[in-house]
C-alpha angles and dihedrals in degrees: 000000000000114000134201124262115191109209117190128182128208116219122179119233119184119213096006091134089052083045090049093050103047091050082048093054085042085054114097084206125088117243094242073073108040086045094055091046090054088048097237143101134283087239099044089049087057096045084053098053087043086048089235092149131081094207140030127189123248081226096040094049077048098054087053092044080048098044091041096038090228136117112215085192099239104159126191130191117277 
């Protein structure tokens, strides 16, 4: 029976939050809305754009490319 190994990789990415922000300012959409779309809170949200995190999800760094239609061209191994 084969069973399922989840990998991760941590890459570092200096000034995303700043990145994130300013996408988030150039939006025409609240962040109530961007948030939602991401599928994540308001506040974490916030703790995301001050880099007040140690860690932030492939999938997560994905929702906000996805809510905000920008690549910030983080890439990760395949």
């Amino acid at each position: 029976m084969s069973r399922l190994m989840i990998v991760t990789f941590k890459k570092e990415v200096v000034g995303l939050g700043a990145k994130i922000r300013e996408a988030r300012i150039q939006s025409d959409e609240q962040l109530t809305q961007l948030a939602a779309k991401a599928g994540i809170s308001t506040p974490y949200w916030n703790r995301i754009e001050r880099e007040n995190l140690k860690e932030l999800p492939e999938d997560t760094l994905r929702g906000i490319e996805k809510a905000l239609g920008v690549d910030f061209g983080v890439t990760f191994p395949d």
